[in-house]
matplotlib code that plots the C-alpha trace (Angstrom):
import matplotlib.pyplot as plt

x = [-1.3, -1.3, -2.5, -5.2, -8.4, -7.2, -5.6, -8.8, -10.9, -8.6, -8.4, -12.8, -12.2, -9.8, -12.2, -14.9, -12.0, -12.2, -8.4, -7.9, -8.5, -6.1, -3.2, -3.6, -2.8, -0.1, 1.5, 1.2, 2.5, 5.8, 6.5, 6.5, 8.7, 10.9, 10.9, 12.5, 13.5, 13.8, 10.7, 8.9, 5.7, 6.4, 7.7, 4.2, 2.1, 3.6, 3.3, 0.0, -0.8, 0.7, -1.1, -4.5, -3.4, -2.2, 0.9, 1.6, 5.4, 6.2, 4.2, 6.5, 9.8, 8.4, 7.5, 11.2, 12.8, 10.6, 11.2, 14.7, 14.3, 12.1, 12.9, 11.4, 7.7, 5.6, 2.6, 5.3, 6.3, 2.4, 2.0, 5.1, 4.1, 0.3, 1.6, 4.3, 1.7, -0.3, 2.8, 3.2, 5.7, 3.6, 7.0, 8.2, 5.2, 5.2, 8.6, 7.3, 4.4, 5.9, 8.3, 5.2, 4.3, 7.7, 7.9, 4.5, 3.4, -0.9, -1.5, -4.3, -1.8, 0.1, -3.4, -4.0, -0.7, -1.2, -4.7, -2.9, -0.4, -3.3, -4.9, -1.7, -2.0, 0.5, 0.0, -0.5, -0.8, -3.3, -5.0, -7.6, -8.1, -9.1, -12.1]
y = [-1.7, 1.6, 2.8, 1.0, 2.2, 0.4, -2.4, -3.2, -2.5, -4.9, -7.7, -7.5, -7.6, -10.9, -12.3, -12.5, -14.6, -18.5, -19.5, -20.8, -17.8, -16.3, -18.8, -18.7, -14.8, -15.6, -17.4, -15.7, -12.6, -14.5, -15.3, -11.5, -11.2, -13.7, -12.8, -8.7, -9.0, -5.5, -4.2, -2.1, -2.8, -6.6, -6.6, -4.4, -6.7, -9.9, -8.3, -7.2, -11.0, -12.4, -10.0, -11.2, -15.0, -13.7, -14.4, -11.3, -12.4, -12.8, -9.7, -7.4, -8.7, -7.7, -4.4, -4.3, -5.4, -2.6, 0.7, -0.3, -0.2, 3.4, 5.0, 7.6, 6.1, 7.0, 4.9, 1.9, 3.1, 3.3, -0.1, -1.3, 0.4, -1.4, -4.8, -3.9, -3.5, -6.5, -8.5, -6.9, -4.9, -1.8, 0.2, -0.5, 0.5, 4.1, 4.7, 4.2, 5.8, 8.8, 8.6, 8.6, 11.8, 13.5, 12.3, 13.4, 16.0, 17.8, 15.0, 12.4, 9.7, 12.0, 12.2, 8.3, 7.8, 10.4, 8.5, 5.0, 6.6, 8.0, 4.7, 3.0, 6.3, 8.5, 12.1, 13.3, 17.3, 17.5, 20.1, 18.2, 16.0, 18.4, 19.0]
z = [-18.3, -17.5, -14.2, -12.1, -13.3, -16.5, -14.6, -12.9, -16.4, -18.2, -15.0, -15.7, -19.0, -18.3, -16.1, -18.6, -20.4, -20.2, -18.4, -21.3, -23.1, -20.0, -21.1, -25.0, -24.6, -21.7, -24.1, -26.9, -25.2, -23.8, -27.8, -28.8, -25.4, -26.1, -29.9, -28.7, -24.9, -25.1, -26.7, -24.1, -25.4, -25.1, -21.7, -20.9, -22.7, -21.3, -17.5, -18.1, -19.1, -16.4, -13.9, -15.5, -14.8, -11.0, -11.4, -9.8, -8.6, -12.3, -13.3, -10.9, -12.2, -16.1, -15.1, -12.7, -16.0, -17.5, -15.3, -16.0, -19.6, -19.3, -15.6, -16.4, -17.8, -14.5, -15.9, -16.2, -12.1, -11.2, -12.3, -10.8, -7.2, -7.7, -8.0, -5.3, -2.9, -4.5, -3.5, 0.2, -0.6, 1.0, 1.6, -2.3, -3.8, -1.6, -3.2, -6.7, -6.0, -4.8, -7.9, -10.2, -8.4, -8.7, -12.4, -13.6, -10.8, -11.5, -13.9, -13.2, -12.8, -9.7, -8.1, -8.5, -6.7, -3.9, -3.5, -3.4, -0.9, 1.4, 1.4, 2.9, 6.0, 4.4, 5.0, 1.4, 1.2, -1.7, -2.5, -4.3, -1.4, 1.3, -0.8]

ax = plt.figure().add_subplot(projection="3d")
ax.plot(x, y, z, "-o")
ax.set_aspect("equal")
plt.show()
């Protein structure tokens, strides 16, 4: 996962995926997790597995365990502020996303988390969004 344009492209993607398809790569992600519990890429892999089997509780402590392994990875953040507000956690995920802004500010990933924020009424001085 990486932010949610390729959140939602993968969750199509996983849709188009028999569940059993969905729990054979579950599963096969939790073993490279398990194998290196502190292997970014497994703990991204795993949460992005669990996410397209909507176990979305599960998927937010991965990417928690995740932002603590990289604070500074705003695309790890983005995707830990989208499942935040997946999860009701609306104030949570305005934190990270503003984090995601501060950490990676003009990029395209900023501009998908001033949108997100905008969407949930915040008052986002954008240029780019006054056009």
């Amino acid at each position: 996962m990486v932010n949610n344009v390729e959140l939602f492209s993968d969750a199509k993607a996983s849709m188009a995926l028999s569940p059993r398809a969905r729990e054979e790569r579950l599963k096969r992600a939790k073993e490279k997790y398990d194998a290196d519990t502190s292997s970014l890429e497994a703990m991204l892999a795993y949460a992005e597995a669990l996410f397209d089997n909507h176990r979305f509780a599960e998927a937010e402590d991965m990417l928690r365990m995740a932002v603590e392994t990289d604070p500074s990875n705003a695309d790890v953040l983005y995707n830990l502020a989208f499942v935040f507000a997946l999860n009701g956690k609306e104030e949570k995920a305005k934190e990270a996303y503003h984090q995601v802004i501060q950490l990676s500010p003009g990029t395209s990933l900023a501009k998908s988390a001033e949108y997100e924020l905008w969407k949930m009424g915040e008052h986002i001085e954008a240029r780019w969004l006054r056009k």
